[in-house]
Short mmCIF file of the C-alpha atoms (twelve columns), coordinates in Angstrom:
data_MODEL
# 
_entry.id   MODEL 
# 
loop_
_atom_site.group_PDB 
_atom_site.id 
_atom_site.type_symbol 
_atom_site.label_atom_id 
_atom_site.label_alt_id 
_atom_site.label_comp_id 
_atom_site.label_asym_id 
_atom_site.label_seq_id 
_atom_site.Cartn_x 
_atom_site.Cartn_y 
_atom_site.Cartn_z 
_atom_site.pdbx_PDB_model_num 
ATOM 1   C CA . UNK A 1   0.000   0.000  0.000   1 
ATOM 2   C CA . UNK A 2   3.276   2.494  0.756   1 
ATOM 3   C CA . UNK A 3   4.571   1.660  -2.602  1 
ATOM 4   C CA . UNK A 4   1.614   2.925  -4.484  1 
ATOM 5   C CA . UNK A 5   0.794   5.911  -2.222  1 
ATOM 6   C CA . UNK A 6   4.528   6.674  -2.909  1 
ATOM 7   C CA . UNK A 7   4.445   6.022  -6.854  1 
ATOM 8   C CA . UNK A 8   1.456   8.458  -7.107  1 
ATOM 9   C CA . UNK A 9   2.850   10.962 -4.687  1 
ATOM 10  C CA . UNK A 10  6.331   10.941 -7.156  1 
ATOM 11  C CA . UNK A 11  3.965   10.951 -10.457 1 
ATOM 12  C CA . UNK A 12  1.992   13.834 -9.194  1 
ATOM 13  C CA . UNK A 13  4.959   15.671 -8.391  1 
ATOM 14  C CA . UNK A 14  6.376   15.298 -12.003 1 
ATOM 15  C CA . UNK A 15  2.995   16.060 -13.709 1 
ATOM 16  C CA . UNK A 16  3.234   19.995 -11.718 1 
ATOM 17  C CA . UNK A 17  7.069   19.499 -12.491 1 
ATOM 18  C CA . UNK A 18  6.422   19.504 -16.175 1 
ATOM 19  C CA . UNK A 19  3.652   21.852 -16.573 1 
ATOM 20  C CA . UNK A 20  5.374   24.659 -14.483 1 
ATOM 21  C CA . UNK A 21  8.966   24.002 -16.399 1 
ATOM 22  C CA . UNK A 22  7.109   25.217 -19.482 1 
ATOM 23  C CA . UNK A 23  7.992   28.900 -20.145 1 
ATOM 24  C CA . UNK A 24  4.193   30.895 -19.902 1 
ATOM 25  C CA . UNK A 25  3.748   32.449 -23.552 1 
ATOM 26  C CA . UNK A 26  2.222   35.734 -23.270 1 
ATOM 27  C CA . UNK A 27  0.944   38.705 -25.263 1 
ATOM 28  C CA . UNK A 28  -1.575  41.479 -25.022 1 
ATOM 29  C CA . UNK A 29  -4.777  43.253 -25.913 1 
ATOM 30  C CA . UNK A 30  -5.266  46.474 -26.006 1 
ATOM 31  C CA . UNK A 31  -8.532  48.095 -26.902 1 
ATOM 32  C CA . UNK A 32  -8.461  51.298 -28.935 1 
ATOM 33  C CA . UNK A 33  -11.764 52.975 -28.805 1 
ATOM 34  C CA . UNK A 34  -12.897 54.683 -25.782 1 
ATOM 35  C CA . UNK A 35  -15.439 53.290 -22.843 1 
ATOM 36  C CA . UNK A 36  -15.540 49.767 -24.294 1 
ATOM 37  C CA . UNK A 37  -15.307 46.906 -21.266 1 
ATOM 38  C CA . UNK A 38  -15.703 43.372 -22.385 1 
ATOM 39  C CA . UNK A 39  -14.860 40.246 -20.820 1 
ATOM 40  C CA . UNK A 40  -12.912 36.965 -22.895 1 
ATOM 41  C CA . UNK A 41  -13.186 33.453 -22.824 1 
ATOM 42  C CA . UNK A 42  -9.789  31.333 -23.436 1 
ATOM 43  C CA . UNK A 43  -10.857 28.281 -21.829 1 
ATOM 44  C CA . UNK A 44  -11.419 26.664 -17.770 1 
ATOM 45  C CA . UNK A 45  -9.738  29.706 -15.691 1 
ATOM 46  C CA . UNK A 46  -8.517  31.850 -18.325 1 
ATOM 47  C CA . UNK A 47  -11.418 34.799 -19.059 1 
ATOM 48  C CA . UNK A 48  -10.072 38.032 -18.246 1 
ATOM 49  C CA . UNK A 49  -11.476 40.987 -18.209 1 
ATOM 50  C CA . UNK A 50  -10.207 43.799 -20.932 1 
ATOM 51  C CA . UNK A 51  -11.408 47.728 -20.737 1 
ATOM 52  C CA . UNK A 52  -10.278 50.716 -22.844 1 
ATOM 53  C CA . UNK A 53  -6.825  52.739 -22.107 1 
ATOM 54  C CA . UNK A 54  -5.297  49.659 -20.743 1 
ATOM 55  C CA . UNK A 55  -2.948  47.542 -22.421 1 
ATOM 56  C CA . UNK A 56  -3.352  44.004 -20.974 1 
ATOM 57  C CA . UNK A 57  -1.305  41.281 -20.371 1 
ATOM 58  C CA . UNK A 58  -2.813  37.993 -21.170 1 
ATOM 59  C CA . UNK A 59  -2.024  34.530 -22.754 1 
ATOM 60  C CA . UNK A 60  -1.189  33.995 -25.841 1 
ATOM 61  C CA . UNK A 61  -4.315  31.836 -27.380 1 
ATOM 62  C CA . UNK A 62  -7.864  32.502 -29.141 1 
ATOM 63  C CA . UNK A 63  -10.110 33.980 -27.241 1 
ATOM 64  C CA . UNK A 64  -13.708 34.358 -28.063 1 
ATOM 65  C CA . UNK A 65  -15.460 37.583 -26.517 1 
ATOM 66  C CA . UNK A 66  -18.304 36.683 -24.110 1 
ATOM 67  C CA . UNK A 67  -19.360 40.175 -23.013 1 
ATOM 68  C CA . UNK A 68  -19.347 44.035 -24.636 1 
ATOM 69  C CA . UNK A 69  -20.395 47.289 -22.998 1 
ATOM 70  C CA . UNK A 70  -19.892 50.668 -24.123 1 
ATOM 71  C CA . UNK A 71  -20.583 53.324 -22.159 1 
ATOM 72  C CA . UNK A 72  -20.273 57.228 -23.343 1 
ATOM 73  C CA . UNK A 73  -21.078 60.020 -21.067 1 
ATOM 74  C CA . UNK A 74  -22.392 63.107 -22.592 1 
ATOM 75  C CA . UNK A 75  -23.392 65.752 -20.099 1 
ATOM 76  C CA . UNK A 76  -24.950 64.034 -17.572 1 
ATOM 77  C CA . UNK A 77  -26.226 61.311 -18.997 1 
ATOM 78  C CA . UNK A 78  -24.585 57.955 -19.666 1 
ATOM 79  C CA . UNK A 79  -25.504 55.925 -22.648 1 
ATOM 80  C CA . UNK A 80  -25.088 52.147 -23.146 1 
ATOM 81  C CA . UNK A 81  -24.697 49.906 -25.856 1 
ATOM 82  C CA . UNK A 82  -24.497 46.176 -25.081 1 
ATOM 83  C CA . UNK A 83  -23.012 43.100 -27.318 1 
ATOM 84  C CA . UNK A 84  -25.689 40.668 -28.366 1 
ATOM 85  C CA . UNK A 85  -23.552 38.592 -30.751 1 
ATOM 86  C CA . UNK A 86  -19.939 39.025 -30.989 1 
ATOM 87  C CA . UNK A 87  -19.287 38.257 -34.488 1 
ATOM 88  C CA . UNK A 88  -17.444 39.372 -37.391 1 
ATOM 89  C CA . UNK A 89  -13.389 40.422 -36.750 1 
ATOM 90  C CA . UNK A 90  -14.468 39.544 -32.713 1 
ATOM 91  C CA . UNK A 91  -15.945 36.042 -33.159 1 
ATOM 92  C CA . UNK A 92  -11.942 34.361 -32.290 1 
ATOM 93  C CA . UNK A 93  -9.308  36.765 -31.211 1 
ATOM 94  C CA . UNK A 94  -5.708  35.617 -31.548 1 
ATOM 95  C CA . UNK A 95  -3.221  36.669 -29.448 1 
ATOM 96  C CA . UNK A 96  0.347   35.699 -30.079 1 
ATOM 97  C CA . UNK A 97  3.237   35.670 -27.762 1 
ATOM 98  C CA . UNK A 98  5.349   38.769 -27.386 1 
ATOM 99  C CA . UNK A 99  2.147   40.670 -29.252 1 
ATOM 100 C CA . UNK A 100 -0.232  42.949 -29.060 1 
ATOM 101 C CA . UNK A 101 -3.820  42.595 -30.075 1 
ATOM 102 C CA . UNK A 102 -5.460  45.589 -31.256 1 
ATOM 103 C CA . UNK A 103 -9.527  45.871 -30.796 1 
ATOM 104 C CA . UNK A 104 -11.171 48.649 -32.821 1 
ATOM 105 C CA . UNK A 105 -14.427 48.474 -31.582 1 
ATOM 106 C CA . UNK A 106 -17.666 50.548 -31.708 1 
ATOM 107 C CA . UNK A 107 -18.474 53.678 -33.474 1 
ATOM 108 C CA . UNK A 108 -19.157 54.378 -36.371 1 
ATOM 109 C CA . UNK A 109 -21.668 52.253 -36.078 1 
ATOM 110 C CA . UNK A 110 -24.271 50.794 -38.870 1 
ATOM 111 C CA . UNK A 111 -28.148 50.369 -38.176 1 
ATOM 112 C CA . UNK A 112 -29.358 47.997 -40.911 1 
ATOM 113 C CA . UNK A 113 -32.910 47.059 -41.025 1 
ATOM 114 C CA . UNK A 114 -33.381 43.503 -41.737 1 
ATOM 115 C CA . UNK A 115 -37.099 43.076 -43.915 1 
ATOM 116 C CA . UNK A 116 -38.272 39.802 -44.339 1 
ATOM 117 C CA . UNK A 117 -41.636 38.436 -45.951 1 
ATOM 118 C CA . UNK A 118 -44.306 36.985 -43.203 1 
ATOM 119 C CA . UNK A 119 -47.899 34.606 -44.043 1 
ATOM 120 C CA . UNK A 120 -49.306 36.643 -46.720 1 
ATOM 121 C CA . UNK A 121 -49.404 40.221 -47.008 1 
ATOM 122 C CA . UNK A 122 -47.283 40.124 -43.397 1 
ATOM 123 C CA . UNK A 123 -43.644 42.127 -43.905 1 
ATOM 124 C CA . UNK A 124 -41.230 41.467 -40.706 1 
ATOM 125 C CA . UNK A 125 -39.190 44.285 -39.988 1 
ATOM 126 C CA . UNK A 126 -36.247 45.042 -37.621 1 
ATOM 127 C CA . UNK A 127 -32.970 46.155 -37.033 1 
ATOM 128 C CA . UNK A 128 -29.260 45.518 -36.109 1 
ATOM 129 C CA . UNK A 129 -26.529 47.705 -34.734 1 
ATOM 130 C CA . UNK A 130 -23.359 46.995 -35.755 1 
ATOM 131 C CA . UNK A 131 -19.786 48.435 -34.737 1 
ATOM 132 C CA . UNK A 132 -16.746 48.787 -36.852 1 
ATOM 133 C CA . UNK A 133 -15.432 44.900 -36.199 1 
ATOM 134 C CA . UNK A 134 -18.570 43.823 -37.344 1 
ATOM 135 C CA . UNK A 135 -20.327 43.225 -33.010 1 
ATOM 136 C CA . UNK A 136 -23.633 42.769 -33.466 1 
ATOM 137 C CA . UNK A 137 -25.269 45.244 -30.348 1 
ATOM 138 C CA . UNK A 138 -28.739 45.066 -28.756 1 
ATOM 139 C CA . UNK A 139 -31.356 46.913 -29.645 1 
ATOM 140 C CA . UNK A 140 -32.092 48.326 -26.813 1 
ATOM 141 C CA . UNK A 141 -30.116 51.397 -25.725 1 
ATOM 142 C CA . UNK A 142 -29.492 52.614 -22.104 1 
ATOM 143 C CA . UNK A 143 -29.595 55.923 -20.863 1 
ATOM 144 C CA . UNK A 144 -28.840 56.525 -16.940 1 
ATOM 145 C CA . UNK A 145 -29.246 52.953 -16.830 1 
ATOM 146 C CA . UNK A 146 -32.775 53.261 -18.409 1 
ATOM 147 C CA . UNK A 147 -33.777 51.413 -21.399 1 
ATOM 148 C CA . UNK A 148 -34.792 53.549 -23.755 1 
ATOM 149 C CA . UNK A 149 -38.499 53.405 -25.571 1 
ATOM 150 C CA . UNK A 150 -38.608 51.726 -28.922 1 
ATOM 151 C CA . UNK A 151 -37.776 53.761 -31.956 1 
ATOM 152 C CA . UNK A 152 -40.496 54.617 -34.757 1 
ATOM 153 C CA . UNK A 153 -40.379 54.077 -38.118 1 
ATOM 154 C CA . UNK A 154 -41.827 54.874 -41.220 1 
ATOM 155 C CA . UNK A 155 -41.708 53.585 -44.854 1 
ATOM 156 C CA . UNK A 156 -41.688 56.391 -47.795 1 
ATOM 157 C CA . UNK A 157 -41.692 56.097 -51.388 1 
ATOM 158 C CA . UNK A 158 -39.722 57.834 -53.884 1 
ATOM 159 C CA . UNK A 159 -41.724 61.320 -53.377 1 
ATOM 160 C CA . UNK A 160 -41.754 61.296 -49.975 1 
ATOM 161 C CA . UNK A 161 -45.171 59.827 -49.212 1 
ATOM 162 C CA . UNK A 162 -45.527 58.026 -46.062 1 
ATOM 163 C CA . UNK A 163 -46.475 54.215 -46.870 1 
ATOM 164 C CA . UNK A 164 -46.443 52.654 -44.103 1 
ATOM 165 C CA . UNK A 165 -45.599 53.890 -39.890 1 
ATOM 166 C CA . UNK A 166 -44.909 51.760 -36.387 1 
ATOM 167 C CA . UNK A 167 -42.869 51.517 -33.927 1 
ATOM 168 C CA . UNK A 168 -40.634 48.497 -33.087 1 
ATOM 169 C CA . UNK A 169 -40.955 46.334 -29.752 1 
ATOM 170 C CA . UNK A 170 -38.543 45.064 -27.645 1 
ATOM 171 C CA . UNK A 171 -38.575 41.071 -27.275 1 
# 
């Protein structure tokens, strides 16, 4: 019973031997657009946190982005935009050893309405917000931690005559 208590004692030892003899390969991220926070996922204990102005020290390894605020103040209000799909450029973010990562995230943005056909005479409409490395954001902006009403809408023709009006809904 010694014997094996002794032969997994001396394995175990080894095994953290090995692993820590390994030389840590690291690079960094940096995030160049201002008020952005966003949180990465590299795997079981590796999902730092990255925010704007900082240049971060981190792993080298793909990451994929689980979380995206930005937040600009203006006045004395505080408006927030929030990641719903973190694709495009952001969906895997590669950070090599001895590197640095640049994120250009955010504005300008693009709001693209997205029309598809319903049953029948039915036309679905609604809308995306996009930043720069191609995040997808929810709809919903914040204001003072608020969520602001839907937006309107309306649908014109050529001349300028209103076709069609609403106003989107959340959910």
């Amino acid at each position: 019973m010694k014997k094996w208590v002794l032969i997994i004692i001396a394995f175990t030892a080894l095994v953290i031997g090995v692993l820590f003899s390994f030389p840590v390969r690291e690079g960094y991220i940096k995030i160049d657009s201002e008020g952005v926070e966003m949180q990465l996922d590299g795997g079981w204990f590796c999902k730092p946190k990255i925010s704007s102005g900082t240049e971060q020290r981190v792993s080298a390894r793909v990451y994929r982005p689980r979380y995206l605020s930005i937040k600009k103040k203006q006045n004395e209000k505080t408006w927030e935009l929030r990641s719903s799909g973190l694709r495009g450029k952001l969906g895997k973010i590669k950070v090599k050893k001895e590197e640095t990562t640049v994120l250009k995230l955010g504005s300008p943005f693009l709001v693209k309405a997205n029309v598809r056909k319903g049953n029948g005479r039915i036309v679905l409409i609604d809308y995306s917000i996009i930043g720069q490395a191609g995040e997808h954001y929810s709809p919903g902006v914040t204001k003072n931690t608020k969520r602001l009403p839907a937006p309107r809408f309306e649908i014109v023709d050529e001349t300028g005559k209103v076709l069609a009006s609403g106003k989107f809904e959340y959910g």
